[in-house]
N, C-alpha and C positions, 0 to 999 in steps of 0.2 A: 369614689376613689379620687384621692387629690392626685394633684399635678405631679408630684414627687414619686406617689405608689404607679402610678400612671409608668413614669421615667424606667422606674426598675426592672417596673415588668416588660418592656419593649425590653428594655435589653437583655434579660435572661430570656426571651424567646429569639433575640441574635444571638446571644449565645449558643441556645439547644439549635438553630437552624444551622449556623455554621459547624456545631460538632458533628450533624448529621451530615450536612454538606463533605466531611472531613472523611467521614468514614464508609460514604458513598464511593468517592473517587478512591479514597485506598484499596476497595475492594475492587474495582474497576481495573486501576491497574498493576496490583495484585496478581491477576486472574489474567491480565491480558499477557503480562510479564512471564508469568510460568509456561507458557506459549515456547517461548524459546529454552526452556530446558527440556523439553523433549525431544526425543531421537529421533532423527531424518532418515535415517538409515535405510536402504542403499544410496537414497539422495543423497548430496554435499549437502552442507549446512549453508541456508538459505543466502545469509551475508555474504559469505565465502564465495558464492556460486556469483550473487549479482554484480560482486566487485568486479570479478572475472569479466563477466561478459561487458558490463559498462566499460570498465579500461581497454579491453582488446577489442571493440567498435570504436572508443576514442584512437587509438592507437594507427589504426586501418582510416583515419578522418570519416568515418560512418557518419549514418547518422541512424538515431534511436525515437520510435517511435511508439504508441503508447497506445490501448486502449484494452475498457472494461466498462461492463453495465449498471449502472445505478449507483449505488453508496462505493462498490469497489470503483467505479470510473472515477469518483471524486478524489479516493486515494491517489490514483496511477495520473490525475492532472494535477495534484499534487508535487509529486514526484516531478511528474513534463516540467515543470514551473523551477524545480531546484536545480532540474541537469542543466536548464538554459542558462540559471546562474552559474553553472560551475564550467561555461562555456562550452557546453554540448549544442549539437544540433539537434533539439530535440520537438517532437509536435505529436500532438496527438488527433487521431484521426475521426473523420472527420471534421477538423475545421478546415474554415476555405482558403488556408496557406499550405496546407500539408500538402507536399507535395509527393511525388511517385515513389516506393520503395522499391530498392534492384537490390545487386551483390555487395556485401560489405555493411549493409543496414542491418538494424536489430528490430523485432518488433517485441516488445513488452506486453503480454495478455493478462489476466486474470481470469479466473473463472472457480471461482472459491468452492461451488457444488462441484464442478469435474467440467459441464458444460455450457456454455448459453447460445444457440444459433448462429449470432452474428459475431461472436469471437470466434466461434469455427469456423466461419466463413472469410472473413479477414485472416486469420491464420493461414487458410490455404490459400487461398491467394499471395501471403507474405512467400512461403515457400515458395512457391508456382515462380515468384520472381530471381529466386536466388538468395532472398533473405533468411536471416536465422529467427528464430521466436522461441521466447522464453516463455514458457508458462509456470505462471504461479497460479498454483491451484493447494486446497486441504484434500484432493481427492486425485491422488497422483497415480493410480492402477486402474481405476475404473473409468472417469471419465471421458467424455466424448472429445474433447481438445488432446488429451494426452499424444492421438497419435497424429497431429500436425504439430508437435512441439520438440523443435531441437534438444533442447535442454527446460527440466523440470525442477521451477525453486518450490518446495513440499513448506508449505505454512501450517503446522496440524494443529489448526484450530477448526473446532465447531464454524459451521454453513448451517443454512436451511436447512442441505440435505441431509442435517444429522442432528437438528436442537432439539427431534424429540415430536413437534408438534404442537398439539394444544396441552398443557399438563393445566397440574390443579394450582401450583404457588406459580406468582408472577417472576419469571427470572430477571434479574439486574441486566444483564445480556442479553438480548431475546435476537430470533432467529440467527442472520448473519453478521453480528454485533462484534463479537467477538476476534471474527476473522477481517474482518471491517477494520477493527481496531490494532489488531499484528501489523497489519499493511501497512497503518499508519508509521510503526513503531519502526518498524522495518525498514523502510524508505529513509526515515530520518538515520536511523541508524549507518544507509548506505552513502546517504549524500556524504557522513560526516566523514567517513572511511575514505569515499573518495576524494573527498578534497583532497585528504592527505596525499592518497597516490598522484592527483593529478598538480599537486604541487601551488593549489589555489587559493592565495590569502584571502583572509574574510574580505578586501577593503576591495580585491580583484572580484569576489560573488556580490556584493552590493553594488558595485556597478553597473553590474548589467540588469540589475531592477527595475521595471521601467519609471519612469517619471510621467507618465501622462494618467496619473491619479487625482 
């Protein structure tokens, strides 16, 4: 093969990889996207709910606190990271600055199945002190955090506790991928919402970036 047929053909296989690349991620979010046309009902609709309780702890000078396990914890530090820009007090728990929750704090959960031990357990504890806790869960009637949670934001997207198992096709999404992925969608969605409300030009959220990178 000369140097020329050589050329061609790299690049018709950048081509076929990038149109498969193309049509990976449209499927991706696609699928992640139809997430939010479905109905929360008797819940608020997720945004609605989070603006809420974000503005009326800003309001009250709270402060908002955050945690979840595994891939949903990366979302919810995430999130930690966008309220600090938008000049919230905000930490998530466990690290060694977080300091004490009382009255007037919010604590932000996850728990995408319904449960995980150590969000039920921090959840009551948040209570115990006088705080409120939000849980965002896909499993808003049955799980085990529901009943330490003030207010319930419903994500009805696939978890673990419900992709099924082992099946025979490889899913694009597999176990809690999907509800993973809302979070993401979600969060961004709220930061952008509250900027508005809380009145926070972009040049006032980039400053509080840190600079020791």
């Amino acid at each position: 093969m000369t140097e020329r047929h050589s050329h061609r053909y790299t690049e018709r296989e950048r081509e076929r990889e990038s149109s498969m690349m193309e049509s990976l991620a449209s499927q991706i979010c696609s699928h992640i996207s139809s997430i939010f046309s479905k109905p929360t009902h008797p819940h608020p609709p997720p945004l609605d709910l989070l603006i809420t309780e974000l503005t009326t702890v800003s309001s009250q000078n709270g402060r908002v606190f955050l945690y979840g396990v595994g891939r949903e914890g990366l979302m919810l530090k995430a999130l930690c990271m966008r309220l600090a820009h938008l000049g919230l007090s905000s930490h998530f728990v466990f690290d060694m600055t977080t300091p004490p929750i009382t009255t007037n704090d919010l604590l932000i959960v996850s728990a995408g199945p319904g449960g995980f031990s150590t969000v039920d357990a921090i959840s009551s504890v948040a209570r115990s002190h006088g705080a409120r806790v939000l849980l965002v869960t896909a499993q808003p009637e049955t799980g085990s955090c529901v009943k330490h949670a003030s207010a319930i934001c419903y994500v009805p997207a696939q978890t673990m506790a419900d992709d099924g198992g082992a099946v025979e096709s490889r899913p694009l999404l597999p176990m809690g991928s999907v509800y993973e992925g809302a979070l993401f969608v979600l969060f961004e969605m709220a930061v952008y919402k509250l900027g508005e409300v809380l009145g926070e030009s972009p040049e006032a959220v980039r400053s509080r970036h840190t600079n020791l990178e």
